[in-house]
C-alpha positions in Angstrom: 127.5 142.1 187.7 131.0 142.2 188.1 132.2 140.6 185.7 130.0 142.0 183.3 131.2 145.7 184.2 134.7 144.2 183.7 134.2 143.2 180.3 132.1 146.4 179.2 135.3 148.5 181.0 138.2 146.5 179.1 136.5 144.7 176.6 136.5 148.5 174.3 140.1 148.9 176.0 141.4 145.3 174.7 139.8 146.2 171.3 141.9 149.6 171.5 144.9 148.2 172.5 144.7 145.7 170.2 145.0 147.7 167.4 147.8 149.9 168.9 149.9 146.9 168.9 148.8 146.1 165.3 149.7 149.1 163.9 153.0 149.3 165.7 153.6 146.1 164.2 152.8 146.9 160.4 154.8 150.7 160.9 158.1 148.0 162.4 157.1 146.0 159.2 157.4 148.9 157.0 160.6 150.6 158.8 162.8 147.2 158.0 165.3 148.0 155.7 164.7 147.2 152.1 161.0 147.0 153.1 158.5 148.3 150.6 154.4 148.9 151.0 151.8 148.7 148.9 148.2 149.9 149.9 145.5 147.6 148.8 142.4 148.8 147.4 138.8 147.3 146.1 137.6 147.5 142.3 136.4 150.9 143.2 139.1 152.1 144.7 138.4 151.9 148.3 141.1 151.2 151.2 140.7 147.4 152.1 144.4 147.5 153.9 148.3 147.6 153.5 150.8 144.7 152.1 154.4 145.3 153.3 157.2 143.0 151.2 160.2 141.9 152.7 164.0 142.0 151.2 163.4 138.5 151.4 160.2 138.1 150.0 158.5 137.9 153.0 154.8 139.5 153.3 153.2 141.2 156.1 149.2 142.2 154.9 146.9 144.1 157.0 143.4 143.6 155.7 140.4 146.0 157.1 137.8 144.4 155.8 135.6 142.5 158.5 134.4 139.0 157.4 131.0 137.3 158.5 131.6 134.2 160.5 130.8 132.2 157.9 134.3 133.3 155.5 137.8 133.5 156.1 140.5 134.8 154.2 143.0 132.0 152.3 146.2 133.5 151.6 147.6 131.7 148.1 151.4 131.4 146.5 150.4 131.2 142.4 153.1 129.3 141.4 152.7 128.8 137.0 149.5 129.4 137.2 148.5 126.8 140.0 147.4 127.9 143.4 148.9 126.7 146.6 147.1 127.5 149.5 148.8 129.4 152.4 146.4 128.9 154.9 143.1 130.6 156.3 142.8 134.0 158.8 139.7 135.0 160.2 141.4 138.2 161.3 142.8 139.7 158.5 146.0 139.3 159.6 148.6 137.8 157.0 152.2 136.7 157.0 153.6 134.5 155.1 157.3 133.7 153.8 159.1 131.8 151.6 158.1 133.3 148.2 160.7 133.4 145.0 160.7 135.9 142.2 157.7 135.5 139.7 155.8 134.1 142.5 151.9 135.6 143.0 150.2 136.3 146.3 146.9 136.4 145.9 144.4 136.5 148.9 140.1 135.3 148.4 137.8 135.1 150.4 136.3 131.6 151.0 134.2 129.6 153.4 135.3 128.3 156.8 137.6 126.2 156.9 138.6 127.1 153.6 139.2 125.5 149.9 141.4 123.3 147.6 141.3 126.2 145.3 140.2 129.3 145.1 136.4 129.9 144.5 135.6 133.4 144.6 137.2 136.4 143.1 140.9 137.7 144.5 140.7 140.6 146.5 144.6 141.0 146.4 147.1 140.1 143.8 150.9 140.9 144.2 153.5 139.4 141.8 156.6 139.4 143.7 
């Protein structure tokens, strides 16, 4: 019974303090120097999070939406028109370096584990 109280007690608290410390992180992200945001909405114009670019073409992207456990995010760098995958977050939580000018990031939504290429519809696309 312990335990269990523990985890009702902190387990809200972690949840809250959690997200302290993210958004501490994205305001540091946007307060760099040279740093610029973007908010990031659906086709119909609802809030699904914040991307924050780098002076060096760095990204830092904050997504809101909560994913089933069945899909993660893939992050993408759309280099000429061919996709290179970035990696997969369950989380929502992106960043991800080493982009050039003309560069796209695009983010989909995807099984777990991820695909080759995209199969479903990006739900962010930034040309850097």
């Amino acid at each position: 019974a312990a335990s269990l109280a523990t985890f009702v007690f902190f387990g809200p608290f972690n949840t809250w303090y959690d997200n302290v410390q993210l958004n501490q992180q994205l305001v540091d992200s946007i307060q760099q120097s040279g740093a610029v945001s973007t908010a990031l909405v659906n086709e119909t114009d609802e809030s699904i999070g914040t991307l924050v670019k780098q002076i060096d073409n760095s990204l830092f992207v904050v997504l809101t939406e909560k994913l089933n456990d069945e899909q993660v995010y893939q992050a993408w760098n759309i280099v000429e028109g061919q996709p290179q995958s970035l990696g997969t977050y369950q989380e929502g939580i992106i960043q991800v370096s080493g982009f050039e000018a003309g560069n796209i990031f695009g983010v989909t939504i995807e099984p777990v584990g991820g695909s080759e290429q995209p199969t479903s519809t990006p739900i962010v696309i930034f040309e850097l």
